[in-house]
VODONU-478965 format. One line per 2 residues: number of its first residue (from 1); their letters; for each residue x, y, z of N, C-alpha, C. Coordinates in steps of 0.05 Angstrom, whole numbers, plus 32768, in hexadecimal, padded with zeros to 4 digits. Each point is the difference from the previous one (the first is absolute). Layout:
<nodes>
NUM	a	X/Y/Z/X/Y/Z/X/Y/Z | ...
</nodes>
This chain:
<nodes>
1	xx	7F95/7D0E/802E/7FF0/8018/8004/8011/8018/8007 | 8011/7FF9/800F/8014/8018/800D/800E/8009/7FE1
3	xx	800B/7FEE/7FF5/8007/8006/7FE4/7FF5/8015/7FF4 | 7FE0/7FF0/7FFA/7FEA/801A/7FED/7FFA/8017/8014
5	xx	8002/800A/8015/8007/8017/8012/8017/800F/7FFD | 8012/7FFB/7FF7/8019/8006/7FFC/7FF7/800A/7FE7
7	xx	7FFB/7FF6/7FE5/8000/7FFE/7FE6/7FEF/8020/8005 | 7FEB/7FFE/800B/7FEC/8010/7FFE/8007/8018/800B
9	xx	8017/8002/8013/8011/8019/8010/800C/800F/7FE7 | 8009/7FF3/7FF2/8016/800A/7FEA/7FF1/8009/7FE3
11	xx	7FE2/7FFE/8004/7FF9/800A/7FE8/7FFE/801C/7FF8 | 7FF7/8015/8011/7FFD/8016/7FFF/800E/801B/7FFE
13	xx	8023/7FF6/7FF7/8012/8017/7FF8/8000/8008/7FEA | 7FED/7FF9/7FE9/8005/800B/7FEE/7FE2/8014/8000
15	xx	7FF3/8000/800F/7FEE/8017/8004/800E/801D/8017 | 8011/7FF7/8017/8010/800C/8007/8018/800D/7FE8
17	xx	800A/7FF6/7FED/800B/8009/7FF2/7FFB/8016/7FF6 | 7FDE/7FFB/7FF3/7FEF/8012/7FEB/7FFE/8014/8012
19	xx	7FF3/7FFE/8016/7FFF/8014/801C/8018/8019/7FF9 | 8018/7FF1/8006/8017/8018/8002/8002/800A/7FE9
21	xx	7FFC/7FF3/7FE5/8005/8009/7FE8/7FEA/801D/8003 | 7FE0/8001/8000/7FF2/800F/8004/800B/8021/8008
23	xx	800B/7FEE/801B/8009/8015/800C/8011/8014/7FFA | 8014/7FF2/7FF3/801A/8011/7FE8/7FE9/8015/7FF7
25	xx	7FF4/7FF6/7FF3/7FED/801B/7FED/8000/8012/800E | 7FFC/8008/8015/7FFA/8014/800B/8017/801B/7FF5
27	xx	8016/7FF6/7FF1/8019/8017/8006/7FF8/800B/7FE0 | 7FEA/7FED/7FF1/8002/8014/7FEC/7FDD/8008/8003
29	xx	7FED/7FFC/8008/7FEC/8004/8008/8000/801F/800F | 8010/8005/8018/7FFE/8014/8013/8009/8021/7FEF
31	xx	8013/7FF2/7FE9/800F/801B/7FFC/7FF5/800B/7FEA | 7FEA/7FEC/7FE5/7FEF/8003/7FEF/7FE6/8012/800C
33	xx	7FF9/7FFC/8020/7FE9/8013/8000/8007/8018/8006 | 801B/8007/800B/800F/8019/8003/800D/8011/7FE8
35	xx	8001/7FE8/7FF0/8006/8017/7FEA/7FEC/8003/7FEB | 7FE5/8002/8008/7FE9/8001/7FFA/7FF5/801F/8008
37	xx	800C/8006/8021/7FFA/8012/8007/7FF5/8001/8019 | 8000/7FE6/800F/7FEE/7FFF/8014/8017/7FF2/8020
39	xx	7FF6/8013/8013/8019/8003/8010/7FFB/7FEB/8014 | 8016/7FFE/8014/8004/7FDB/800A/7FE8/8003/800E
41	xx	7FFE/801B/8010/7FE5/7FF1/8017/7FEE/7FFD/7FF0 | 7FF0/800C/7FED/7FF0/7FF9/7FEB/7FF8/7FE6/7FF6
43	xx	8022/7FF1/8005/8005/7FE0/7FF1/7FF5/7FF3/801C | 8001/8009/800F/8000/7FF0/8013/7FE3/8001/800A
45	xx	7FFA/8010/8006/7FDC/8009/7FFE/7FF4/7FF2/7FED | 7FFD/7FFD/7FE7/7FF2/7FF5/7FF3/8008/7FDB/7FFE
47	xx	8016/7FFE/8003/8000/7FE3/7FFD/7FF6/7FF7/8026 | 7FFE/800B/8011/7FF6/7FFC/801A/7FDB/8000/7FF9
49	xx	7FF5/800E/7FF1/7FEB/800A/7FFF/7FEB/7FE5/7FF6 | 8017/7FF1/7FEB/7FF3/7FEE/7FE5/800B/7FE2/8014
51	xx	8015/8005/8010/8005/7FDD/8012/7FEB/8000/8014 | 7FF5/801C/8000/7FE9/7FFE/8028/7FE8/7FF2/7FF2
53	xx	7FFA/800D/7FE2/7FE8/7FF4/7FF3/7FFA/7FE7/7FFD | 801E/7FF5/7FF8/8006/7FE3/7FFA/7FFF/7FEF/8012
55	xx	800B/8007/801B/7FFB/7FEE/8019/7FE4/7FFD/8013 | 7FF8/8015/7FF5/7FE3/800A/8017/7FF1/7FEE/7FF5
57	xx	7FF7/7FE4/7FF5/8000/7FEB/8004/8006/7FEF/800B | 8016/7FFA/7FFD/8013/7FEF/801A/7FF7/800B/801A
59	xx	8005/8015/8005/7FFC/8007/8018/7FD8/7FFB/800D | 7FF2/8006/7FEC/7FEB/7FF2/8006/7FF4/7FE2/8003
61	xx	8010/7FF0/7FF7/7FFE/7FE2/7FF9/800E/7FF4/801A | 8015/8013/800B/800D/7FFF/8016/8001/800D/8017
63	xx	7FE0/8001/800C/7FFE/801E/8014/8008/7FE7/8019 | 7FF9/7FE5/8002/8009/7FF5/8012/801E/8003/800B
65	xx	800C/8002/7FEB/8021/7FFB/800C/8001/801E/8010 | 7FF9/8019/7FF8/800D/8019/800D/7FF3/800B/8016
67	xx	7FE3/7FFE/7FFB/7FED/8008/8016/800D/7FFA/801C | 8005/7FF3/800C/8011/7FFB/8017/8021/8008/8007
69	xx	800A/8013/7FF0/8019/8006/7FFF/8001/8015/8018 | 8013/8006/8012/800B/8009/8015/8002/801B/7FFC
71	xx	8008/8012/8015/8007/801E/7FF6/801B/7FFD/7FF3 | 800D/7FEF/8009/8021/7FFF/7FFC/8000/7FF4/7FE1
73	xx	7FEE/7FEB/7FF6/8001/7FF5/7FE8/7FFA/801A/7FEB | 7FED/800F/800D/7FFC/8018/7FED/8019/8016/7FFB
75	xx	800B/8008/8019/8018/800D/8002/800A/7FF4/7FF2 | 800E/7FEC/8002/800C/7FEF/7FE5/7FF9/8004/7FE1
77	xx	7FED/7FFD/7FFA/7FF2/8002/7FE3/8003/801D/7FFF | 7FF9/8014/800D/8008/801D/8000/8016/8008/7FF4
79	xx	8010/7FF1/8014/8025/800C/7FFC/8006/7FF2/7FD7 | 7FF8/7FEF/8004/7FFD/7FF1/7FE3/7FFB/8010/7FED
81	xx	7FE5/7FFF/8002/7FEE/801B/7FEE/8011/8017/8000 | 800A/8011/800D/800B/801C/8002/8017/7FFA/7FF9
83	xx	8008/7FF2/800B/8026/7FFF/7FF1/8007/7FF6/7FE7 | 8001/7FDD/8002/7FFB/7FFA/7FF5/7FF3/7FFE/7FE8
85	xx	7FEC/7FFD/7FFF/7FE8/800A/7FEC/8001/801B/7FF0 | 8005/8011/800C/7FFC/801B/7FED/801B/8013/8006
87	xx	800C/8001/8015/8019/800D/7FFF/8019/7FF2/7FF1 | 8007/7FEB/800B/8017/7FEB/7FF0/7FF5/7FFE/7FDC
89	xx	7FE1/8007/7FFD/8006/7FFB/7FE7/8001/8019/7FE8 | 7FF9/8011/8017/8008/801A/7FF2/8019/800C/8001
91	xx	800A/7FF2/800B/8024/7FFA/8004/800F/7FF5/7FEE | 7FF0/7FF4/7FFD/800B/7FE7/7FE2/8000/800B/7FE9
93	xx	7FE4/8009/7FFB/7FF6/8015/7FE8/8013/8013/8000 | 8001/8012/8012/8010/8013/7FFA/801D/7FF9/7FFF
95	xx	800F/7FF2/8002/8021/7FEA/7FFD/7FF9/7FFF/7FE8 | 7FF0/7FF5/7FF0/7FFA/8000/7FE7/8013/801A/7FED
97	xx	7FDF/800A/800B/8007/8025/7FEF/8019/8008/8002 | 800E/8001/801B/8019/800E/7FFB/8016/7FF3/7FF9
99	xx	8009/7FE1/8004/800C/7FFA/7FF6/7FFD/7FE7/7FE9 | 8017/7FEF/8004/7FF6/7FEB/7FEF/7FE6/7FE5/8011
101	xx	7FF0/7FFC/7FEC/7FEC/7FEA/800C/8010/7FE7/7FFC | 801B/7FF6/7FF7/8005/7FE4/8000/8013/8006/8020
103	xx	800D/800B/8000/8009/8004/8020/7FF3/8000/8018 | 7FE9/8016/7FF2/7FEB/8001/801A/7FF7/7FE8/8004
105	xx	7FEE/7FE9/7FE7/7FFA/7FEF/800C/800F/7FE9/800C | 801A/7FFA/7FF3/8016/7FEF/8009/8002/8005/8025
107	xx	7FFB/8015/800A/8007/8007/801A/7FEE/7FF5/800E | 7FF0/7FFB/7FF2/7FE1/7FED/8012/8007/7FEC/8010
109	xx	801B/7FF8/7FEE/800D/7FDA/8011/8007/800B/8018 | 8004/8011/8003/8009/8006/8027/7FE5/7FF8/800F
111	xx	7FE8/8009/7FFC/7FE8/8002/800B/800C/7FDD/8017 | 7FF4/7FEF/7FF5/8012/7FE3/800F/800C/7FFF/8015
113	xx	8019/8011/7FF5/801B/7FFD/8016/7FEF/8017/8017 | 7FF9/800C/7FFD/7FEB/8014/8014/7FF5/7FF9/800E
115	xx	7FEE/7FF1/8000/7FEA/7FEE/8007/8009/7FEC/8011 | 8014/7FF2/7FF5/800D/7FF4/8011/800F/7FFC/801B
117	xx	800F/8015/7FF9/8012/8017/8003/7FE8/8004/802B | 7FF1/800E/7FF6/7FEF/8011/8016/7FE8/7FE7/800C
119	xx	7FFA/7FF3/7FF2/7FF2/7FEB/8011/8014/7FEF/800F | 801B/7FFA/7FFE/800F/7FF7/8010/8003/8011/8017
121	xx	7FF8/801D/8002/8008/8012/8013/7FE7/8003/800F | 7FE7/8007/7FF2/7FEE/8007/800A/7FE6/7FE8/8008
123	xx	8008/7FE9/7FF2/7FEC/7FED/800B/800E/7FE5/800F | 801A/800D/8005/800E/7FEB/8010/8006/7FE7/7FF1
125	xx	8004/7FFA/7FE6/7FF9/7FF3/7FEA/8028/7FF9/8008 | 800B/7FDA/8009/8019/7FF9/7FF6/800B/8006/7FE2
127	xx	8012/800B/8003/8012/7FFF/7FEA/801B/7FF1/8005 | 800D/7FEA/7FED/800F/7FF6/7FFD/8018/800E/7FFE
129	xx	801C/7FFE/8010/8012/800F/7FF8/800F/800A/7FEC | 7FF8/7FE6/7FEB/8009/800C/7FED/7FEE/801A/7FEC
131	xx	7FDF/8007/800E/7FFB/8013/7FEF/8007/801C/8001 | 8009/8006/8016/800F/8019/8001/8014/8008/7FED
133	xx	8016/7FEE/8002/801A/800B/7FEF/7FEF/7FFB/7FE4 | 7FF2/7FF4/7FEC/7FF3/8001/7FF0/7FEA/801A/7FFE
135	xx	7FF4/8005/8015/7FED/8017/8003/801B/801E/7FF3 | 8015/8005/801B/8010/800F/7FF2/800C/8003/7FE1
137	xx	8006/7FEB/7FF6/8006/7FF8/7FE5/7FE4/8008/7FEF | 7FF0/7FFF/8002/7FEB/8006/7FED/7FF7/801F/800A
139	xx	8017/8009/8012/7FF2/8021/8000/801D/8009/7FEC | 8019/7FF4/8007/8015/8006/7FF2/7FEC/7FFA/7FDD
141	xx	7FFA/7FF2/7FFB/7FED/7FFA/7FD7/7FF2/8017/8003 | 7FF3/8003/8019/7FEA/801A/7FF9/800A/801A/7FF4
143	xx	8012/8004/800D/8014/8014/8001/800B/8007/7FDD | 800B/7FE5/7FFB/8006/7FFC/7FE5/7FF5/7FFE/7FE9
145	xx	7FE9/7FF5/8001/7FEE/7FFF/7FEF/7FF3/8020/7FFB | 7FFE/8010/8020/7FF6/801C/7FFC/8015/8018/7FEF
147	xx	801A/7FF6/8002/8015/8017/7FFD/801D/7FF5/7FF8 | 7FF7/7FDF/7FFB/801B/7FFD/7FF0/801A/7FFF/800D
149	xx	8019/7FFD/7FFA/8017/8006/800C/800A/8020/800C | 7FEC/8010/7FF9/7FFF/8020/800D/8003/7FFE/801B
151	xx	8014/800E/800A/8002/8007/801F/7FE2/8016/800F | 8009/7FFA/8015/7FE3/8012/800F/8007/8019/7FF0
153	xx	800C/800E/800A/7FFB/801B/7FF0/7FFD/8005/7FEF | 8007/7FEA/7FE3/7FF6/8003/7FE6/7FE3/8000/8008
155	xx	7FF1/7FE4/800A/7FE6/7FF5/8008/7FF0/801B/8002 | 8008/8012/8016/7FF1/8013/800F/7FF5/801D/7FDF
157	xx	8018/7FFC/7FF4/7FFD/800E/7FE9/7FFB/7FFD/7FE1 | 7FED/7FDE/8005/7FF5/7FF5/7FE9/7FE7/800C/7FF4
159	xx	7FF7/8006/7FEE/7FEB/800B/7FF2/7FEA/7FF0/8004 | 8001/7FDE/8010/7FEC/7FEE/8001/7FFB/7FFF/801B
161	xx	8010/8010/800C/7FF9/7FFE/8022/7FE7/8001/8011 | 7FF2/8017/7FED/7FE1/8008/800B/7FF4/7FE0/7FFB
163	xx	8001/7FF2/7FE5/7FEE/7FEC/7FF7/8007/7FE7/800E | 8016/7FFC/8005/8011/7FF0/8013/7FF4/7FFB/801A
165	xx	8005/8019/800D/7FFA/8007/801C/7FDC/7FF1/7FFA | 7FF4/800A/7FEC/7FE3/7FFC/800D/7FF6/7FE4/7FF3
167	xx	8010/7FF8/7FEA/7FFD/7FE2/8003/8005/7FEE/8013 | 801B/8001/8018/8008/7FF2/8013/7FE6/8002/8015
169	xx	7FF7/801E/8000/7FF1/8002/8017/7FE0/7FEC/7FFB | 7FF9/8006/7FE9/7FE7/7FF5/7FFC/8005/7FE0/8006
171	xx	8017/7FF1/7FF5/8004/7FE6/8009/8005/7FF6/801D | 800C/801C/800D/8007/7FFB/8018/7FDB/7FFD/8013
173	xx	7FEE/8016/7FF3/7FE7/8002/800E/7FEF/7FED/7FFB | 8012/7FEC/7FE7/7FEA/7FED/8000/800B/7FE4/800E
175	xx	801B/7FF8/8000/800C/7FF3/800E/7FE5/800B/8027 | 8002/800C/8008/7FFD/800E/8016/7FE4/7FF9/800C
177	xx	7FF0/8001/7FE6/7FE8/7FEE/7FF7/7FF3/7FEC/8000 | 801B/7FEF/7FF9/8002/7FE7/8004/7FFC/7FEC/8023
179	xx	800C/8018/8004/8005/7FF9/801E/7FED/8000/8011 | 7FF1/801A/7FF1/7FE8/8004/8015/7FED/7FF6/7FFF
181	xx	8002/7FF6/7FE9/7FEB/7FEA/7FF0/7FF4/7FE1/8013 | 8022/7FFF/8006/8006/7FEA/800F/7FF3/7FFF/801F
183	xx	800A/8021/8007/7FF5/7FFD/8019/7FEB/7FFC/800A | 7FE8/800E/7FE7/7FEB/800A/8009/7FEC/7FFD/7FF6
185	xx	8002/7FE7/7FED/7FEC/8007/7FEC/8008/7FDE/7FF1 | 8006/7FEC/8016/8014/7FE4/7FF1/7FDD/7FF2/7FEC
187	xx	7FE9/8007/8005/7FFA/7FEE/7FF7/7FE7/800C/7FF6 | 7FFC/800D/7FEC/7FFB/800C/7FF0/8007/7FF7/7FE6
189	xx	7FED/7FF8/7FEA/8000/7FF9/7FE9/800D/8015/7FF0 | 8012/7FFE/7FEA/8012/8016/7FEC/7FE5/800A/7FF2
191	xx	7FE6/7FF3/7FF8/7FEF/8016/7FF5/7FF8/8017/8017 | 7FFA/7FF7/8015/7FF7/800E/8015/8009/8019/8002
193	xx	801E/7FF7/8010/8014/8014/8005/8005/8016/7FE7 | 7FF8/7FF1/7FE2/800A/8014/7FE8/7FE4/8014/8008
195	xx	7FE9/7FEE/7FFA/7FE8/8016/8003/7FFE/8017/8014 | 8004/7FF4/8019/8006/801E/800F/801D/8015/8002
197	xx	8012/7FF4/7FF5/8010/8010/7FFE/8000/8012/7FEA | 7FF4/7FFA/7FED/7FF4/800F/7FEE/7FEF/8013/8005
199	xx	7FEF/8001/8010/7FEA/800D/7FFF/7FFE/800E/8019 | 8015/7FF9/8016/8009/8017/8012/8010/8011/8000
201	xx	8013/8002/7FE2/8017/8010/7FFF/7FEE/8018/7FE8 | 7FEB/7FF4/7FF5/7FE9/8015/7FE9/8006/801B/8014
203	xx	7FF5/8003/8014/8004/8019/800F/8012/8010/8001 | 801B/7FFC/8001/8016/8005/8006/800D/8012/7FEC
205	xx	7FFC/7FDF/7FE6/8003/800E/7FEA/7FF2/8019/7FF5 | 7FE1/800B/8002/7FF5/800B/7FF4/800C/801C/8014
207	xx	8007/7FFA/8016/8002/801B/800A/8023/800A/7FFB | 800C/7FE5/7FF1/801E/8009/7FF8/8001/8009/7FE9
209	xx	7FE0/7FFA/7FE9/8006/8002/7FEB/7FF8/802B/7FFF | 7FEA/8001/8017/7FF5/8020/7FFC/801F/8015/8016
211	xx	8008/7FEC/8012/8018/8017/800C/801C/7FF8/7FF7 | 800C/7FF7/7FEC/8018/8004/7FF8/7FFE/8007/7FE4
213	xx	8008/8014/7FFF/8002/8005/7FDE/8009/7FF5/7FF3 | 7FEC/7FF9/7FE3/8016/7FF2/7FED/8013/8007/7FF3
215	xx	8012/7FF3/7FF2/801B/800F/7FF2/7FF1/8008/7FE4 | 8012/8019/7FFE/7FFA/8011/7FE0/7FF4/7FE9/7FE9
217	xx	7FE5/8007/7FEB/7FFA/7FEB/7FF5/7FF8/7FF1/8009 | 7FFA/7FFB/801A/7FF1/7FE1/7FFE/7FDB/8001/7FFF
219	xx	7FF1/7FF5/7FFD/7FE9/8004/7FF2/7FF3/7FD4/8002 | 7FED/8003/7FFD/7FEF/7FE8/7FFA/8003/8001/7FE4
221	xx	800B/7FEA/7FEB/7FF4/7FF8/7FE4/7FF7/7FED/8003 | 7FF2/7FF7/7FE6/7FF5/7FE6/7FFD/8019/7FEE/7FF9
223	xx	8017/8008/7FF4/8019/7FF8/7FF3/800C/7FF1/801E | 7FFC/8005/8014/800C/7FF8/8019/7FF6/7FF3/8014
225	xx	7FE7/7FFB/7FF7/7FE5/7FEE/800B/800A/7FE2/7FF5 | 8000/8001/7FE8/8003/7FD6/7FFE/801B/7FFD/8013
227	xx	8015/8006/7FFC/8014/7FF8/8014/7FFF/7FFE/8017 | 7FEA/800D/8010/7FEF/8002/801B/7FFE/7FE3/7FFA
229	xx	7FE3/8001/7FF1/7FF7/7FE9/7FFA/800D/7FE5/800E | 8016/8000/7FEC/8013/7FE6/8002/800A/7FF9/8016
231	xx	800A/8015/8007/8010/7FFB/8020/7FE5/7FF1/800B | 7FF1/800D/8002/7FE6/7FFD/8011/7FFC/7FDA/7FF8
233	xx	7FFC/7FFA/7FEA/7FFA/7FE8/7FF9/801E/7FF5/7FFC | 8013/7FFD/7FF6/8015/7FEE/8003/8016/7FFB/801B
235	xx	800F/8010/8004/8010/8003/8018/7FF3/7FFC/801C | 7FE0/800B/7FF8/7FFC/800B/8019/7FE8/7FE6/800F
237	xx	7FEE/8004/7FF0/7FEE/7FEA/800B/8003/7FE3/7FEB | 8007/8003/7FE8/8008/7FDD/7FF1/801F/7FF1/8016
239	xx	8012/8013/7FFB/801C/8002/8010/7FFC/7FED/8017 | 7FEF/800E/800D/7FF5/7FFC/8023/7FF6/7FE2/7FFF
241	xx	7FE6/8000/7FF9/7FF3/7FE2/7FFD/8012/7FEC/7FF8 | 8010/8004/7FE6/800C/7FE4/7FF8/801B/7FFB/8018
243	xx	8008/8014/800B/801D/7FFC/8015/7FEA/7FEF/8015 | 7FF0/8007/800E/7FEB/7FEC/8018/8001/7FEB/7FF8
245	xx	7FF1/7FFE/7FE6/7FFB/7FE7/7FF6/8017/7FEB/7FFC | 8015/800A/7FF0/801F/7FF1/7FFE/8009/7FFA/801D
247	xx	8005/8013/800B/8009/7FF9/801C/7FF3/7FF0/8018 | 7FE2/7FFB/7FF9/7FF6/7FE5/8009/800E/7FE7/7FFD
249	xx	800D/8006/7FE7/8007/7FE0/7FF7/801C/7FF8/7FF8 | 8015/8014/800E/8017/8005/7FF9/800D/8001/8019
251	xx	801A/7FF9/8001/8008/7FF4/801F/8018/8026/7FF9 | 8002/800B/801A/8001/801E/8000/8020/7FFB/7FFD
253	xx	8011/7FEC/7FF6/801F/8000/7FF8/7FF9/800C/7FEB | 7FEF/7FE2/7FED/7FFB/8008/7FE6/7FFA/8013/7FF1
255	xx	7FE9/800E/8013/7FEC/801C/7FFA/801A/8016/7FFF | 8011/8001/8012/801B/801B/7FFB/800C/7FFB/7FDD
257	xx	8001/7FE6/7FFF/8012/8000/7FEA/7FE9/8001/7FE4 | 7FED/7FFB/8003/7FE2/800A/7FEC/8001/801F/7FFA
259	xx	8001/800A/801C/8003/801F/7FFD/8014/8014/7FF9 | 801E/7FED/7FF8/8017/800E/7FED/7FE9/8008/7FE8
261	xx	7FED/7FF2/7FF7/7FF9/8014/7FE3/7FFB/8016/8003 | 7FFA/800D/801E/7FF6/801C/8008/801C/8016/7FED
263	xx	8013/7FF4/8013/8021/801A/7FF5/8001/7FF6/7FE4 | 7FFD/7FE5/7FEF/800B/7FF7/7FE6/7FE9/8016/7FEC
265	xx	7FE9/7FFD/800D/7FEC/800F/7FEF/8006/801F/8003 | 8006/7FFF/8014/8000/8027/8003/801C/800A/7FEB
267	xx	8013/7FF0/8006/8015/8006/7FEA/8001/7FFD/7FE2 | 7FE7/7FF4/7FF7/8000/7FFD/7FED/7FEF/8011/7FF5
269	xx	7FE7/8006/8011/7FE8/801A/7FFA/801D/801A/7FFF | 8004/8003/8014/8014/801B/8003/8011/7FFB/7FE7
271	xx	8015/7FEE/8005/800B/8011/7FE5/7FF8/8001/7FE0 | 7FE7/7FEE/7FFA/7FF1/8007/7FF3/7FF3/8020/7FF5
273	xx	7FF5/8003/8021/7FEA/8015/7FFF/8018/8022/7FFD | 800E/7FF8/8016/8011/801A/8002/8020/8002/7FF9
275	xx	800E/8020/7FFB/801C/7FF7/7FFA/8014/8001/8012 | 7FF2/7FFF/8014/8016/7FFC/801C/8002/7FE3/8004
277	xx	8016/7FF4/8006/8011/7FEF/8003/800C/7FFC/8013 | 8012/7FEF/8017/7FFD/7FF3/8017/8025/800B/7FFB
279	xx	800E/8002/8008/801C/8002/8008/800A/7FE4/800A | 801D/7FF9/7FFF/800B/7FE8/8003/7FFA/8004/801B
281	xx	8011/8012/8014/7FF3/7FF8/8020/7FDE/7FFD/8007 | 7FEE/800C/7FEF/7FE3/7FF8/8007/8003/7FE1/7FFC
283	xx	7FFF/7FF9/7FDF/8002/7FE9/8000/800B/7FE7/8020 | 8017/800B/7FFC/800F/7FF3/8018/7FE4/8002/8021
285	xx	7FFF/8014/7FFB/7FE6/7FFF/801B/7FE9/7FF9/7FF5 | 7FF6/7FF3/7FF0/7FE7/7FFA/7FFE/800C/7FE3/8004
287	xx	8010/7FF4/7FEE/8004/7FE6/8009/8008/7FED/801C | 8015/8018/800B/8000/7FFE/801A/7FE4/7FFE/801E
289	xx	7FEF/8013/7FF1/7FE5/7FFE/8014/7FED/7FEE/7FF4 | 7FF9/7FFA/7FE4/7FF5/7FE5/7FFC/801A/7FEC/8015
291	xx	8014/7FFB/8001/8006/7FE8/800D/7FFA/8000/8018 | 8004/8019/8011/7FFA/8007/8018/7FE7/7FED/8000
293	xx	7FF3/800D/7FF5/7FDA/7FF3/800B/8005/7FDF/7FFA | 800D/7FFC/7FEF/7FFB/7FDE/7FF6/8012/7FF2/8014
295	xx	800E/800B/800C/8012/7FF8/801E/7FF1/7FFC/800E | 7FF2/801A/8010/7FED/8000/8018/7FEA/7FE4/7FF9
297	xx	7FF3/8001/7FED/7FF0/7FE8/7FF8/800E/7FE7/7FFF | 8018/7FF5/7FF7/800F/7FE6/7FFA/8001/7FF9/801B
299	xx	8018/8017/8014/8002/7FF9/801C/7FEE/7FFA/800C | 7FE6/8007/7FFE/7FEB/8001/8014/8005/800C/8013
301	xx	8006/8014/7FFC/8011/8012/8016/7FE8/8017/8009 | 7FE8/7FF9/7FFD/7FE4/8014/800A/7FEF/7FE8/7FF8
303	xx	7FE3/8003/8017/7FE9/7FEF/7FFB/7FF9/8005/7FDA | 7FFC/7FE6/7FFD/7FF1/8002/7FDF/7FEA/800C/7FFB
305	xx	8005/8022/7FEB/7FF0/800A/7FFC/7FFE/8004/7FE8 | 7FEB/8007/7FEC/7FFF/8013/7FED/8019/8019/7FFE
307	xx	8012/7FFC/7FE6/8016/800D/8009/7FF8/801E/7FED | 7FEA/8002/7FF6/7FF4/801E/7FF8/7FE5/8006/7FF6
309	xx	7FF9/800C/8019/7FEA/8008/8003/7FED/8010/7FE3 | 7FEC/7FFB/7FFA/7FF5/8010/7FF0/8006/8021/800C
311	xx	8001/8014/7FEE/8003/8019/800B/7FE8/8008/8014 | 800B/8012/8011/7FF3/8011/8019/7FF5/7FED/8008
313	x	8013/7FE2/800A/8009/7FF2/801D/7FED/7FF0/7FF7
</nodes>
């Protein structure tokens, strides 16, 4: 019996696989509705608008689980919703626009080491000694992967710095996410938590989409609507369900090494989709922070978790 328990742990990585693959899409998805004409908060507003529709079922089928939630569980889902949810991903969106989308999304693998990283600090969470000098080592990949063998001062005066800077941050806010997720909010179903974080950040957004101006040209088409679309249905809510579902049944060593198809897919959409291309020191830092993470996981050098979160935590 213990056997067919076992057997049955190990089935579900190749839905985790499909999960991360999903997710890759996003780098040619985000930059197709922008060069359509339609600007990031816009992207972000409307694919928030079409997930609140989608969940506000769940959330009714499920009024038992939330009805009883705390002020602090709400604070939690708040900070989610607002950061998270609609700032980090208009962060992302816009990393897009200005620079390259296979970089910007590649930078996502930090999100992890983040998470990690701050729940060891902030929820009193042991860390093994060896995850530190590994933690440093995967900021030395980050580094690399963002700027290559370039010294700081080249770094400071890269043309990708703006897209850089706001890709790290959005990973960093969702890493941040993660945490708070943890604190405040541990037992809450992933439909739940999606439905209201969805549908508490609608606000936010609508009042970012009427007080920040958009950039020259941008406009609603219909040409920029199916790409909405998709995100909305592949990455975002197909993405989501099949990672739960895999990761039911997938022991969380296994599940890290399921989710290399996340970077294998994004490099292959990217240099597909676009003509920017990775530099030998990126290379060198992407490989280096994939090992980073596949360390922290081998060692067991942090409680066994999900080593990446669906986006906005």
């Amino acid at each position: 019996m213990k056997k067919m328990d076992s057997d049955a742990r190990r089935t579900g990585w190749p839905l985790v696989s499909l999960a991360a693959m999903l997710w890759a899409s996003d780098l040619v998805l985000r930059p197709k509705a922008q060069a359509a004409g339609i600007s990031s908060i816009q992207i972000v507003l409307f694919e928030h608008l079409a997930q609140a529709v989608i969940f506000i079922p769940f959330l009714a089928l499920r009024r038992a689980e939330w009805t009883g939630l705390s002020f602090k569980n709400w604070l939690g889902i708040l900070f989610i919703a607002v950061f998270g949810s609609a700032l980090a991903t208009i962060m992302l969106t816009e990393a897009y626009r200005l620079g390259s989308p296979l970089l910007t999304i590649l930078l996502q693998k930090v999100q992890p080491v983040v998470a990690v990283a701050l729940a060891g600090v902030a929820l009193k969470e042991k860390r093994k000694p060896l995850f530190w000098p590994l933690f440093v080592l995967a900021l030395v990949a980050t580094y690399l992967l963002a700027f290559g063998f370039a010294g700081i001062e080249s770094a400071f005066e890269s043309p990708q710095l703006a897209s850089i800077l706001l890709a790290l941050g959005a990973a960093a806010i969702w890493g941040t996410c993660t945490v708070v997720g943890r604190a405040a909010i541990k037992d809450l179903s992933p439909p739940v938590m999606a439905g209201w974080r969805f549908i508490i950040a609608l606000p936010f957004l609508v009042l970012a989409n009427f007080g920040v101006p958009a950039p020259a040209g941008a406009h609603v088409s219909v040409d920029g609507l199916w790409p909405i679309a998709l995100i909305v249905l592949l990455p975002d809510a197909l993405g989501m369900t099949l990672y739960y579902l895999g990761l039911k049944r997938t022991p969380a060593s296994l599940a890290a090494l399921a989710e290399l198809a996340f970077p294998v897919t994004a490099l292959v959409l990217g240099l597909i989709s676009s003509p920017s291309t990775l530099q030998i020191g990126q290379w060198v830092g992407l490989v280096l922070l994939l090992a980073c993470l596949q360390a922290i996981q081998a060692t067991k050098s942090v409680e066994q978790e999900p080593t990446m979160a669906p986006q906005a935590g």
